[in-house]
N, C-alpha and C positions, 0 to 999 in steps of 0.2 A: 223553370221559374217557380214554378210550386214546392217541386223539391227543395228546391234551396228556400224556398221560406219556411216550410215546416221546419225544414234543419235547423233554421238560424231561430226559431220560435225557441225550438227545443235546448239549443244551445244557450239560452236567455240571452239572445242578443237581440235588438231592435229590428222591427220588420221595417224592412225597404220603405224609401218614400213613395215609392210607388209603386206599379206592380202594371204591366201591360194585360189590358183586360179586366181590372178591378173591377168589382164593384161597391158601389158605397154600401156602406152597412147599415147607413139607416135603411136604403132599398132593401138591403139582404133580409135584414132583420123583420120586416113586414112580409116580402115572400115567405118565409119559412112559418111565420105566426097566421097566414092566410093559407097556405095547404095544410097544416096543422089542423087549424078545423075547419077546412072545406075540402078535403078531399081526403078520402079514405078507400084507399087502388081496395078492389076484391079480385082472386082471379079468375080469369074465363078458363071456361071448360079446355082448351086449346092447352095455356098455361099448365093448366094441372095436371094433363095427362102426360106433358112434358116432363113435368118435375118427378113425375108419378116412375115414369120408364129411366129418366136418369137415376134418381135414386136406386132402382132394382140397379142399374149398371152399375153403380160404385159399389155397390156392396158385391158385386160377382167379382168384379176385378181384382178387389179387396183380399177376397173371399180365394181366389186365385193365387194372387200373390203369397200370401199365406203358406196356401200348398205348393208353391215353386221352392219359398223361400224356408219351410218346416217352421217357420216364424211366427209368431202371435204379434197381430198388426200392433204399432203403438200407438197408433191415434184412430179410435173405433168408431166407423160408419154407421149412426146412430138416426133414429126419429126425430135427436136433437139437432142434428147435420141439417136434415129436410127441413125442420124448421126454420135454420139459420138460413138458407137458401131462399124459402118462403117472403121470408121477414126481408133481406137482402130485394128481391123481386117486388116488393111490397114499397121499397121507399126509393126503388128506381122508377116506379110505376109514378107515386108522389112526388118525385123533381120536377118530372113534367107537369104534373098534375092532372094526369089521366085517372080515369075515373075504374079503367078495365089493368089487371096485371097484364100485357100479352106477352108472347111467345121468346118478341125482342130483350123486354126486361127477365126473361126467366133466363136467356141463352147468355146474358150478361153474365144474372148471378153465380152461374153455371161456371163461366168464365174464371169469377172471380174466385170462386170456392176452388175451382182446379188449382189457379195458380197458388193460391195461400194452403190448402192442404195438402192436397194430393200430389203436389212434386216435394214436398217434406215427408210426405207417408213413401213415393218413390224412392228420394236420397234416403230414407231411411234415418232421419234428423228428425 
């Protein structure tokens, strides 16, 4: 259902009359203006040693593949990578509106970063 509404967003066609699960947007629109400024995730020590030892792992893998492949990666595991991970961890932590990043939202980010990078630095695309 989601999908096919961004599609149809995108497509400029009209969004569904309804949508199983909505929620109204005046609601929506106050959740997001009350975690905005009440809630600012920082992360626990947990989190960060997490991101800390993933990070060392993408760039070994990287750093591997490289030398299997005599190839210079094209998409570079960077400080900005961890940041974007960070940031990602940071406003998972904020949907809920927890106050701490844990370990759950970083394994998310983690998640999320594998599948959008790192199986395109994989296919090599």
């Amino acid at each position: 259902e989601i999908a096919r509404h961004v599609l149809g967003v995108h497509m400029h066609r009209a969004p569904p009359e309804s949508a199983v699960g909505e929620i109204d947007i005046t609601k929506m629109k106050k959740y997001i203006a009350y975690a905005r400024l009440n809630c600012a995730p920082r992360l626990s020590s947990e989190a960060a040693e997490k991101l800390s030892s993933h990070f060392v792992d993408i760039r070994s893998e990287v750093k591997h593949m490289e030398q299997q492949s005599n190839v210079r990666s094209s998409i570079p595991i960077t400080v900005r990578q961890l940041e974007a991970i960070v940031r990602i961890s940071e406003s998972l932590a904020k949907m809920t509106l927890s106050p701490r990043v844990t370990e759950q939202h970083v394994d998310e980010a983690i998640r999320l970063f594998k599948h959008s990078t790192m199986d395109a630095l994989q296919s090599g695309e």
